[in-house]
N, CA and C atoms as an extended XYZ file, in Angstrom:
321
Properties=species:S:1:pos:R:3:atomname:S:1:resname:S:1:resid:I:1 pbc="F F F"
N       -38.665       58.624      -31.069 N   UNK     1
C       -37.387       59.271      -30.909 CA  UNK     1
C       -36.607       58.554      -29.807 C   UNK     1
N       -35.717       58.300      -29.903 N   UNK     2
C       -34.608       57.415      -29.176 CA  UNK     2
C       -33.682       58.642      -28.065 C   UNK     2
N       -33.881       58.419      -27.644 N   UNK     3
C       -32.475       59.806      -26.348 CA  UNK     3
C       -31.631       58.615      -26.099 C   UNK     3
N       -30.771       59.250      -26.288 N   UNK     4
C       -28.643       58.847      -25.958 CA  UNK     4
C       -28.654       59.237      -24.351 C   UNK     4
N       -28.240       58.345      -23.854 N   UNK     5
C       -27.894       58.316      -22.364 CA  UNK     5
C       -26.055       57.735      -22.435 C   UNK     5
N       -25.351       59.028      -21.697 N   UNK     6
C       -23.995       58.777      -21.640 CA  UNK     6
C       -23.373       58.218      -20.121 C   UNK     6
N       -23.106       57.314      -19.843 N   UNK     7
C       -22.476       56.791      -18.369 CA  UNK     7
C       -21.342       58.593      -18.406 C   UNK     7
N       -21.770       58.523      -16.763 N   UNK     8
C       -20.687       59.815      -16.561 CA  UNK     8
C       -19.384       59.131      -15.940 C   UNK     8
N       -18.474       59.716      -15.913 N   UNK     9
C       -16.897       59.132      -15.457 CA  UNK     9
C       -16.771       59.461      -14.376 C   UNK     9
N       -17.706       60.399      -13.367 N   UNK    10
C       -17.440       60.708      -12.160 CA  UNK    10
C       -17.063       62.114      -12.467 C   UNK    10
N       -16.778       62.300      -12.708 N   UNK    11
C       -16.414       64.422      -12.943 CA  UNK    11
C       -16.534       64.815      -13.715 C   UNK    11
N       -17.860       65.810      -13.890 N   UNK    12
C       -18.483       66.266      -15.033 CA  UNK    12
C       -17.552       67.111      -15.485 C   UNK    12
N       -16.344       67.821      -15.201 N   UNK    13
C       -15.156       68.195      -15.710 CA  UNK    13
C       -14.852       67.741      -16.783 C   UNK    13
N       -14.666       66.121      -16.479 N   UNK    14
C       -14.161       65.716      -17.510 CA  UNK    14
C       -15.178       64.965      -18.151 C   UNK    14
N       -16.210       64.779      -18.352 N   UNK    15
C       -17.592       64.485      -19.170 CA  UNK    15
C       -17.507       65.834      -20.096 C   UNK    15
N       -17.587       67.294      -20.017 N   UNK    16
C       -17.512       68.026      -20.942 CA  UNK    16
C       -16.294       69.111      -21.683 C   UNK    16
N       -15.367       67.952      -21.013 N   UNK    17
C       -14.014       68.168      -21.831 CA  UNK    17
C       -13.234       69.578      -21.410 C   UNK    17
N       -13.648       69.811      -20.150 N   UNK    18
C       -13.010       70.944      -19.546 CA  UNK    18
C       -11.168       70.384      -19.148 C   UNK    18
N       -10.587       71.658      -19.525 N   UNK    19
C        -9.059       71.449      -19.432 CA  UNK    19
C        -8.795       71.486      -17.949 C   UNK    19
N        -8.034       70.371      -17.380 N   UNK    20
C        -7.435       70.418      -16.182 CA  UNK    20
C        -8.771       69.753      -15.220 C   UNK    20
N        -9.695       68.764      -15.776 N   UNK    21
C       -10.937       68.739      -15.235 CA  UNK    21
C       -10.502       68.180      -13.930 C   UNK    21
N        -9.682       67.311      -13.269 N   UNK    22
C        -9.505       66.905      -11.688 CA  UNK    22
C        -9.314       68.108      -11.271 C   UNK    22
N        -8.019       69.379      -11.600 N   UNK    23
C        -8.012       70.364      -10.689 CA  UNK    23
C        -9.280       70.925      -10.159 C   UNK    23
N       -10.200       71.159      -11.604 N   UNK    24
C       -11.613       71.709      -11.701 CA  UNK    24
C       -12.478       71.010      -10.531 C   UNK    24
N       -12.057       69.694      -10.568 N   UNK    25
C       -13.248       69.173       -9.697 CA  UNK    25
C       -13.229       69.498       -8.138 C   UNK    25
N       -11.342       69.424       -7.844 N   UNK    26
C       -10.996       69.935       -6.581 CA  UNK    26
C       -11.775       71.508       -5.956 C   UNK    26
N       -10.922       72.297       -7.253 N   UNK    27
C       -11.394       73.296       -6.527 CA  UNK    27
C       -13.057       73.430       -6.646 C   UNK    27
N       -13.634       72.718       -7.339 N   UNK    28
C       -14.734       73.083       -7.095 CA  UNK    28
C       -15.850       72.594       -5.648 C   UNK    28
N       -15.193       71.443       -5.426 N   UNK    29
C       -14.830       70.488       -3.777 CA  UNK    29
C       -14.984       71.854       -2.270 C   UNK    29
N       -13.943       72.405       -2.960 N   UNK    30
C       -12.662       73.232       -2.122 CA  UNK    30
C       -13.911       74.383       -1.903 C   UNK    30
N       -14.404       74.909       -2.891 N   UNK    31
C       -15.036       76.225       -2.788 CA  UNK    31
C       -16.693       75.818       -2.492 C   UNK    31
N       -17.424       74.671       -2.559 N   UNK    32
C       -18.726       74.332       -2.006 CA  UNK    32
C       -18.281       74.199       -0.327 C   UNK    32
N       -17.059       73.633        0.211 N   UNK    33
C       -16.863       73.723        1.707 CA  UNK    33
C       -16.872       75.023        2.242 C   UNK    33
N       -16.242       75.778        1.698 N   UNK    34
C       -16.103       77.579        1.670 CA  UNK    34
C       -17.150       78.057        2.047 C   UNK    34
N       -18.416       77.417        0.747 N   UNK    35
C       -19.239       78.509        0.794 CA  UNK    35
C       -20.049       78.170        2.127 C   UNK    35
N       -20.498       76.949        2.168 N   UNK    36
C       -21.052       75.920        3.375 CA  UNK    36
C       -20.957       76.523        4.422 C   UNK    36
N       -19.124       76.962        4.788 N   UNK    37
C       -19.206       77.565        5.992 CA  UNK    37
C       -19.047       78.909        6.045 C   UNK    37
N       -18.996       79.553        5.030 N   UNK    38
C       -19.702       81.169        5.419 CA  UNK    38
C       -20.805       80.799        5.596 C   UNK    38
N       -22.059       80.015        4.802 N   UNK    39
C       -23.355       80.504        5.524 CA  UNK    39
C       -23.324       79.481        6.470 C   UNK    39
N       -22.900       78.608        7.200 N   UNK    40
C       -23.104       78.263        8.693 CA  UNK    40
C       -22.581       78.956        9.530 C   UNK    40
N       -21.964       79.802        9.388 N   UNK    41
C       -21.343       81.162       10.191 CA  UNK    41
C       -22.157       81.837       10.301 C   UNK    41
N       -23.256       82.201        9.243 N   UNK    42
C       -24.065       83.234        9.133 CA  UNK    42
C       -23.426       84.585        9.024 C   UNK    42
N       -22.393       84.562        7.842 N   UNK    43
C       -21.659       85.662        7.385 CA  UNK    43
C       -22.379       86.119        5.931 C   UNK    43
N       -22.250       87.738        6.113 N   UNK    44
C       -22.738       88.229        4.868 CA  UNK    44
C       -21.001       88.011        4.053 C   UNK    44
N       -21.383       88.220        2.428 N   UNK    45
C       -20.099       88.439        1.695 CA  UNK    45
C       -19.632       89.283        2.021 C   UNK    45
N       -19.417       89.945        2.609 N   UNK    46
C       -19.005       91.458        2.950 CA  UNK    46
C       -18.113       91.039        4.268 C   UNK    46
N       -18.718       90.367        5.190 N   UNK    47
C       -17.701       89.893        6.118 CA  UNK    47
C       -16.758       89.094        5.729 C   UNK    47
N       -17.264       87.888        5.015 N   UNK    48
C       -16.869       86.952        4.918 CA  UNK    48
C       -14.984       87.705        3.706 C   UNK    48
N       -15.568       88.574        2.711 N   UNK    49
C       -14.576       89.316        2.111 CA  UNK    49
C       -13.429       89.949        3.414 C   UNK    49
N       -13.974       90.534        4.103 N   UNK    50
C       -13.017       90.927        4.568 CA  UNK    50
C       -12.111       89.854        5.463 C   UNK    50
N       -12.745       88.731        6.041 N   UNK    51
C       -12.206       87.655        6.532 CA  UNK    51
C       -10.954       87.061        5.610 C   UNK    51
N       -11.576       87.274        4.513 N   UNK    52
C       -10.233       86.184        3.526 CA  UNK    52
C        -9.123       87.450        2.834 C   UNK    52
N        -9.953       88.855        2.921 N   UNK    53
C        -8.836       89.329        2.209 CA  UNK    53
C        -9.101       89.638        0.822 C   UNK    53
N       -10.133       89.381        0.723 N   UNK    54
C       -10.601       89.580       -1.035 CA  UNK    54
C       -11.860       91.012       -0.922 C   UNK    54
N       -12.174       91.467       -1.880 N   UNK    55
C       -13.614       92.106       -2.001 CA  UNK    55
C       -14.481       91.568       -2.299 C   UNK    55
N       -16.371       91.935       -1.863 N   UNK    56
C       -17.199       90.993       -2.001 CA  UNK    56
C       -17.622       90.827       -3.191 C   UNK    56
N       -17.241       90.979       -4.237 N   UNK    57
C       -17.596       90.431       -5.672 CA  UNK    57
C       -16.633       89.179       -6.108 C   UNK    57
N       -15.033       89.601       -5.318 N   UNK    58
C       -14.769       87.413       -5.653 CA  UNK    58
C       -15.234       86.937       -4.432 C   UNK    58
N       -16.022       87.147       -3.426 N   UNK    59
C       -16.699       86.093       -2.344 CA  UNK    59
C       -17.690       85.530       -3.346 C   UNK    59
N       -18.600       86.664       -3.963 N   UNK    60
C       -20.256       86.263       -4.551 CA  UNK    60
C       -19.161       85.005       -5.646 C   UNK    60
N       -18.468       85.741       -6.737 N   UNK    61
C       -17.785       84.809       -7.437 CA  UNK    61
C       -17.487       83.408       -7.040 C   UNK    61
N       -16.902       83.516       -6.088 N   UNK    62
C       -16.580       81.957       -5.359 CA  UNK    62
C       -17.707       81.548       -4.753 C   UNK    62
N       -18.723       81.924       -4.201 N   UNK    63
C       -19.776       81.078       -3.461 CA  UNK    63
C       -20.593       80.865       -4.850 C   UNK    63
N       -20.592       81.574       -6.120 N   UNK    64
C       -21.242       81.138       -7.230 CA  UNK    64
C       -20.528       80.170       -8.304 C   UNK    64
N       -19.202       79.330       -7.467 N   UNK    65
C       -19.009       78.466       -8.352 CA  UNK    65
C       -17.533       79.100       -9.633 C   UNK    65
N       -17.601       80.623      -10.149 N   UNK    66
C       -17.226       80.852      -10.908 CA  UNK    66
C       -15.481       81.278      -10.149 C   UNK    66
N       -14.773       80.123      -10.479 N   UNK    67
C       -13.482       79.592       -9.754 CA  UNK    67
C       -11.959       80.253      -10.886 C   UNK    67
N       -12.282       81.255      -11.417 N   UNK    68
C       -11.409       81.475      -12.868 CA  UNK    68
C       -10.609       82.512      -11.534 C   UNK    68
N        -8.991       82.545      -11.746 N   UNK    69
C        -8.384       83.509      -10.737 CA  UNK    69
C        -8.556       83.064       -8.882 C   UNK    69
N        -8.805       81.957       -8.902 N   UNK    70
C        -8.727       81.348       -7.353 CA  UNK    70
C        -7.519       79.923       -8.056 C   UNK    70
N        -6.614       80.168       -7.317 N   UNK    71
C        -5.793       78.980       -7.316 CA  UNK    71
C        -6.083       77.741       -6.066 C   UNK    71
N        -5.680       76.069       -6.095 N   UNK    72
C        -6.372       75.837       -5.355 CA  UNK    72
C        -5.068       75.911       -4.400 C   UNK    72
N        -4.571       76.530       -4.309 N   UNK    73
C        -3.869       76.899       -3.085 CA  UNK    73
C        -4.317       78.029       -2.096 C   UNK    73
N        -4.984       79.253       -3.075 N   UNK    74
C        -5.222       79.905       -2.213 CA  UNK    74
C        -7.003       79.939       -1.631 C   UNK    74
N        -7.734       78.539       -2.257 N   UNK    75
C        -8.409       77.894       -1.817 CA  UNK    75
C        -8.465       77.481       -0.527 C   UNK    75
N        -7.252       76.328       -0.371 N   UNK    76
C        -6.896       76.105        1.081 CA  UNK    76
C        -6.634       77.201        2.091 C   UNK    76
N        -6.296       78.310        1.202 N   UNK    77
C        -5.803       79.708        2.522 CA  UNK    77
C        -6.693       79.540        2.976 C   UNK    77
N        -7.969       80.103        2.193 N   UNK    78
C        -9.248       80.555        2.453 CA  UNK    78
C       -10.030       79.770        3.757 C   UNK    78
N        -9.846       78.271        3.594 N   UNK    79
C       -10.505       77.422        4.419 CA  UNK    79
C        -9.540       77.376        5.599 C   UNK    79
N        -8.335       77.682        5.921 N   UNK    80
C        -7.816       77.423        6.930 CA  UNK    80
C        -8.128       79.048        7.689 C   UNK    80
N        -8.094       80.078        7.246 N   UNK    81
C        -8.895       81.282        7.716 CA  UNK    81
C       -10.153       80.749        8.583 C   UNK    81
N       -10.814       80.301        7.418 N   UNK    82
C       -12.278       80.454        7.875 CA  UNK    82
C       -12.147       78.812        9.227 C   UNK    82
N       -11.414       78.786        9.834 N   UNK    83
C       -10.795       77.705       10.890 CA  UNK    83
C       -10.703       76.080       10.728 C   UNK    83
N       -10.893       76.004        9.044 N   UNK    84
C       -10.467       74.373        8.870 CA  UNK    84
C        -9.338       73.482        8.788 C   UNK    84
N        -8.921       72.401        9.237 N   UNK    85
C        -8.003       72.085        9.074 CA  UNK    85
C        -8.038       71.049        8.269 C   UNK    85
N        -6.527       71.081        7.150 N   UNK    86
C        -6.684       70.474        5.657 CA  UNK    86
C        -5.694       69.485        5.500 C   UNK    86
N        -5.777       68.145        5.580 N   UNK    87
C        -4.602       67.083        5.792 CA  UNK    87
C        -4.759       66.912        3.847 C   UNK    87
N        -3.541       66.790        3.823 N   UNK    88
C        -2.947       66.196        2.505 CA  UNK    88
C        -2.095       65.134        2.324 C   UNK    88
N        -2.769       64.048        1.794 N   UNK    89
C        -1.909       62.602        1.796 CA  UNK    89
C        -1.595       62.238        0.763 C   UNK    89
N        -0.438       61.732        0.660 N   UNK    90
C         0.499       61.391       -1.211 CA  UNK    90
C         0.714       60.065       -1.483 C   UNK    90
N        -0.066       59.204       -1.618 N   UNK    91
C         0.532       57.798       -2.169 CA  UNK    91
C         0.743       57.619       -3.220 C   UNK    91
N         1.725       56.713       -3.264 N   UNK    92
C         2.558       55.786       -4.516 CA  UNK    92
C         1.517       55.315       -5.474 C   UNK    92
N         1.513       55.750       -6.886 N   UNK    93
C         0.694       55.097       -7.889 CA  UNK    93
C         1.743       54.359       -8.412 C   UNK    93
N         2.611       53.394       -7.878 N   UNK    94
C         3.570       52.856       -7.914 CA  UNK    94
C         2.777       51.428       -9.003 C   UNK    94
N         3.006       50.670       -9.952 N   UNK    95
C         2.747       49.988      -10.956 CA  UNK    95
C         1.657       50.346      -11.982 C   UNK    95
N         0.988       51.530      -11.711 N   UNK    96
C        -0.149       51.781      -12.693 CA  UNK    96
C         0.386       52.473      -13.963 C   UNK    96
N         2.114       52.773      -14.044 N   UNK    97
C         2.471       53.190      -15.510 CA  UNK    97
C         1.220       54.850      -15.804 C   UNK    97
N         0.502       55.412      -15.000 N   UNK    98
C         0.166       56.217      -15.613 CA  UNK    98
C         0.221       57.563      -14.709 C   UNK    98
N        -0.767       59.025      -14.991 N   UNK    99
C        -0.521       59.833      -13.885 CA  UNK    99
C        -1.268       59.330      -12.823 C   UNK    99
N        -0.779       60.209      -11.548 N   UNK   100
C        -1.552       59.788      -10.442 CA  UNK   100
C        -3.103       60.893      -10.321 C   UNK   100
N        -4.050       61.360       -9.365 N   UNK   101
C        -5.651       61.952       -9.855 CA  UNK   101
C        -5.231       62.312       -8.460 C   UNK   101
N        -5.952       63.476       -8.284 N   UNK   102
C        -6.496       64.102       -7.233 CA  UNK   102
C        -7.835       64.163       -6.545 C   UNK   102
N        -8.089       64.031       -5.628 N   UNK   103
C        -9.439       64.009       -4.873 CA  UNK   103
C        -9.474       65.121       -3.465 C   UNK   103
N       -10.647       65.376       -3.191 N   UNK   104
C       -10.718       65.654       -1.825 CA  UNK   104
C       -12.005       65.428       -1.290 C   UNK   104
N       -11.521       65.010       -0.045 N   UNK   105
C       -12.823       64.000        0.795 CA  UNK   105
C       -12.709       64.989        2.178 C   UNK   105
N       -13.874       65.629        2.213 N   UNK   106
C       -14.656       66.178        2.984 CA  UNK   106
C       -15.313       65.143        4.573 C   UNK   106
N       -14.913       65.881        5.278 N   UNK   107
C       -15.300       64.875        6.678 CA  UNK   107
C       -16.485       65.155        7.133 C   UNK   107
């Protein structure tokens, strides 16, 4: 029996054909830093809920990944609450004729 091995493109987003897969990958970026630092805080969901403003079933939601109803804007709220600070830089995809991609790089 032979197994198919597929090169991945870098974001399994878009390896299984999920819609909007860069946003997907962001926020999913966005919400592993989140969760990181509630538990280096050593916050229960329950604090950590009341910290952002949500109840602790979208904390468990968001520290479990499941990102449906989090915009990644109010992603960034979340992390600038919890005391991070979030630089956003815009360069020119100036001759590539196509769209420009989103990333976020974690320090």
């Amino acid at each position: 029996m032979t197994k198919r091995v597929t090169q991945s493109s870098g974001n399994v987003f878009a390896d299984i054909g999920t819609r909007n897969p860069e946003e997907a990958l962001v926020k999913a970026k966005l919400a592993r830093v989140i969760a990181r630092t509630i538990e280096a805080n050593d916050m229960t969901q329950q604090e950590a809920a009341d910290l952002l403003g949500i109840d602790q079933p979208r904390v468990s939601n968001l520290v479990r990944g499941k990102l449906a109803g989090f915009s990644i804007d109010r992603l960034f709220r979340f992390l600038t609450v919890l005391g991070s600070d979030i630089e956003i830089v815009v360069t020119d995809s100036a001759g590539r004729n196509k769209p420009g991609h989103m990333k976020v790089a974690v320090a």
